[in-house]
Backbone as CSV, one residue per row, in Angstrom:
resi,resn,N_x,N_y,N_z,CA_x,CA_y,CA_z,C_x,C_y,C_z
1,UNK,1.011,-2.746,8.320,-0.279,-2.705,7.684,-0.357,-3.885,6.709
2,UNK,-1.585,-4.227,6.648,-2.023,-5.602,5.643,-2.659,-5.726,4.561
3,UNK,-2.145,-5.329,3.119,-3.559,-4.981,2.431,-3.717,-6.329,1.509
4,UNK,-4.739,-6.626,0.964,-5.002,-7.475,0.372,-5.801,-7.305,-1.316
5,UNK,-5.022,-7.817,-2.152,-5.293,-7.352,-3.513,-6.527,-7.934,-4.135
6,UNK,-7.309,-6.898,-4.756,-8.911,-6.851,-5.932,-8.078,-8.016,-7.025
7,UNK,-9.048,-8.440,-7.848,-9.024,-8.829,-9.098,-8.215,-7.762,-9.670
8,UNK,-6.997,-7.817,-10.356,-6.544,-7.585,-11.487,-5.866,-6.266,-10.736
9,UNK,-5.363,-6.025,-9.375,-4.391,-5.352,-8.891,-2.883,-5.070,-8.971
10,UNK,-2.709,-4.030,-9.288,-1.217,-4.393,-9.538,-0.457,-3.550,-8.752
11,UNK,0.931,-3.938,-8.058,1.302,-3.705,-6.589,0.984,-1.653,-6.705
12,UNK,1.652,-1.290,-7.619,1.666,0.317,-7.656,-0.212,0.759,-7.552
13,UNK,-0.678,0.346,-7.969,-2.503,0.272,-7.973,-2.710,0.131,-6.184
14,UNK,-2.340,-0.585,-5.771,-2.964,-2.001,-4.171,-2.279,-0.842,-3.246
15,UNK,-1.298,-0.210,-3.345,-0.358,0.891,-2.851,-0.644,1.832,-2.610
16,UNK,-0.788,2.479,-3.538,-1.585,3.868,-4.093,-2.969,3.988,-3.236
17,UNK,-4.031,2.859,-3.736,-5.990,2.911,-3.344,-5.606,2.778,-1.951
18,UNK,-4.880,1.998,-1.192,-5.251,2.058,-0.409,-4.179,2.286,1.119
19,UNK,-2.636,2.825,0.761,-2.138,3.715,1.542,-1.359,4.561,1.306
20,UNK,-1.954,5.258,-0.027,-1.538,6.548,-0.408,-0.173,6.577,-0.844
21,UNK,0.544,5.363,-1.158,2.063,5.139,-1.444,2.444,5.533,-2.666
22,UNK,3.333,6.018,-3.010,3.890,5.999,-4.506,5.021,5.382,-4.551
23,UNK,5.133,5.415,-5.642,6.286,4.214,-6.599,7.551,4.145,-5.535
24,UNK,8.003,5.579,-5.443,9.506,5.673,-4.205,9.352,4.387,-2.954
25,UNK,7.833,3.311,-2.828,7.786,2.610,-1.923,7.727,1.399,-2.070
26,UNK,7.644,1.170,-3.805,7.678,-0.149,-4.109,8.900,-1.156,-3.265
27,UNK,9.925,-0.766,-3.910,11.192,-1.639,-3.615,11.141,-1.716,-1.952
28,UNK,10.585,-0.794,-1.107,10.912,-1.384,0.333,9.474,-2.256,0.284
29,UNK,8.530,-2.459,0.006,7.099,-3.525,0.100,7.619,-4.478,-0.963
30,UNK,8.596,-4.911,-1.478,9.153,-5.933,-2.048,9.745,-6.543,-1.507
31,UNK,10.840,-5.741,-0.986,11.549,-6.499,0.363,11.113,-7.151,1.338
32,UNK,9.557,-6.271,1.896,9.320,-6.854,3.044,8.463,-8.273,2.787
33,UNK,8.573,-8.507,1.512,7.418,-9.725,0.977,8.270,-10.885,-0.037
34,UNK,8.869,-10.889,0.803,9.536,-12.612,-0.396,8.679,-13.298,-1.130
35,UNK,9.005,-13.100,-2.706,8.263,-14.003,-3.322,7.007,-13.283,-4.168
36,UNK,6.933,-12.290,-3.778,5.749,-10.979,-4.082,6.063,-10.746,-5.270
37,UNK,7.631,-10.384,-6.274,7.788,-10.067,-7.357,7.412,-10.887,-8.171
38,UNK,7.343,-12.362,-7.536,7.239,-13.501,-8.668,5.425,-13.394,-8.830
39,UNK,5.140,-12.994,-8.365,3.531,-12.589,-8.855,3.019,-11.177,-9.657
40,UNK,3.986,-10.495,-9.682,3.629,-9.409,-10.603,3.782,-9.670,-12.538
41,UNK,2.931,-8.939,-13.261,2.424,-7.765,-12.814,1.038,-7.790,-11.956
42,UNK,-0.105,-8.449,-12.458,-1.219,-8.228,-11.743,-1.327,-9.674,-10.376
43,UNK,-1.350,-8.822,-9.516,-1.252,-9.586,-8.463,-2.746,-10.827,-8.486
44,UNK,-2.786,-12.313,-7.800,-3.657,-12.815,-7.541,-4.847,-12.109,-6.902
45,UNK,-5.798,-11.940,-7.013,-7.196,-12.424,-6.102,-6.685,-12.811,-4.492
46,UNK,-6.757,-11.903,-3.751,-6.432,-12.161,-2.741,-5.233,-12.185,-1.751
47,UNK,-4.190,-11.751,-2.765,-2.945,-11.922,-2.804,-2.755,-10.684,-0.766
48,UNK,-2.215,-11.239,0.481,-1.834,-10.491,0.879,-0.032,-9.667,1.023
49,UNK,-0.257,-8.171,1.234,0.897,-7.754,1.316,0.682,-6.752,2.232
50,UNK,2.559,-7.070,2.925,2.297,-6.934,4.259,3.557,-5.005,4.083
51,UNK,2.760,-4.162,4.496,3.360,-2.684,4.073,4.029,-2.487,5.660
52,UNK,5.888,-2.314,5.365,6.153,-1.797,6.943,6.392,-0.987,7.280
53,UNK,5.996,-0.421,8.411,6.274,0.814,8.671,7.628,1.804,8.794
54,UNK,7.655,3.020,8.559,8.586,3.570,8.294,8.954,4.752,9.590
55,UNK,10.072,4.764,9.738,10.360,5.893,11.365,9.427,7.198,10.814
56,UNK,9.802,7.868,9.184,9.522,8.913,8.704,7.977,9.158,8.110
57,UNK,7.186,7.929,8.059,5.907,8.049,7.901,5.000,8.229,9.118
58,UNK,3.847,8.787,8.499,2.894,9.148,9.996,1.734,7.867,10.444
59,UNK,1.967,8.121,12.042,1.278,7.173,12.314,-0.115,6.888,11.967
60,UNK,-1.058,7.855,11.523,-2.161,7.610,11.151,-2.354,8.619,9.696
61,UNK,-3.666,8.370,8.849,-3.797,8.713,7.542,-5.181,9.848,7.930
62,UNK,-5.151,9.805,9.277,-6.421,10.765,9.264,-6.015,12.344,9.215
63,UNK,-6.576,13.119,8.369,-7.162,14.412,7.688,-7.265,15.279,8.794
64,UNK,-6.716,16.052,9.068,-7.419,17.525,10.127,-8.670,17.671,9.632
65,UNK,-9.285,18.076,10.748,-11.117,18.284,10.405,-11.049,19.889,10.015
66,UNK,-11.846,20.272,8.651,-12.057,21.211,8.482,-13.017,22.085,8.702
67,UNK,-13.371,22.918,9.185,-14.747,23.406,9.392,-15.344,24.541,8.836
68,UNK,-16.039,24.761,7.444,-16.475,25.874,6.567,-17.396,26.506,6.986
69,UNK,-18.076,26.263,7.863,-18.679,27.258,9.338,-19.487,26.819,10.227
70,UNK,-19.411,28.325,10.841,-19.367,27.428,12.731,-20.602,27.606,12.983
């Protein structure tokens, strides 16, 4: 996955909005980005970072449909 950072993003923020990551995921999206730490804390305008996938994460972020009546 590819996300690309707002004005005044900072990696735990860019993570979080937009694939639900918490902190336990920083250090592997550091790894996968050489050079990424030397831009923190608030990332550039544009800055991309590249999130890799994990055996134990799910392939998609979509929600079971709920239905409050039929």
């Amino acid at each position: 996955m590819r996300l690309v950072a707002l004005q005044g993003d900072m990696l735990d923020q860019l993570l979080a909005r937009e694939a639900g990551l918490g902190p336990a995921d920083l250090a592997r999206v550091r790894d996968a980005n050489p050079g990424l730490a030397a831009l923190e804390p608030s990332l550039p305008l544009g800055t991309a970072v590249i999130v890799p996938a994990t055996a134990d994460a799910p392939a998609s972020t979509t929600l079971p449909l709920i239905q409050l009546w039929s």
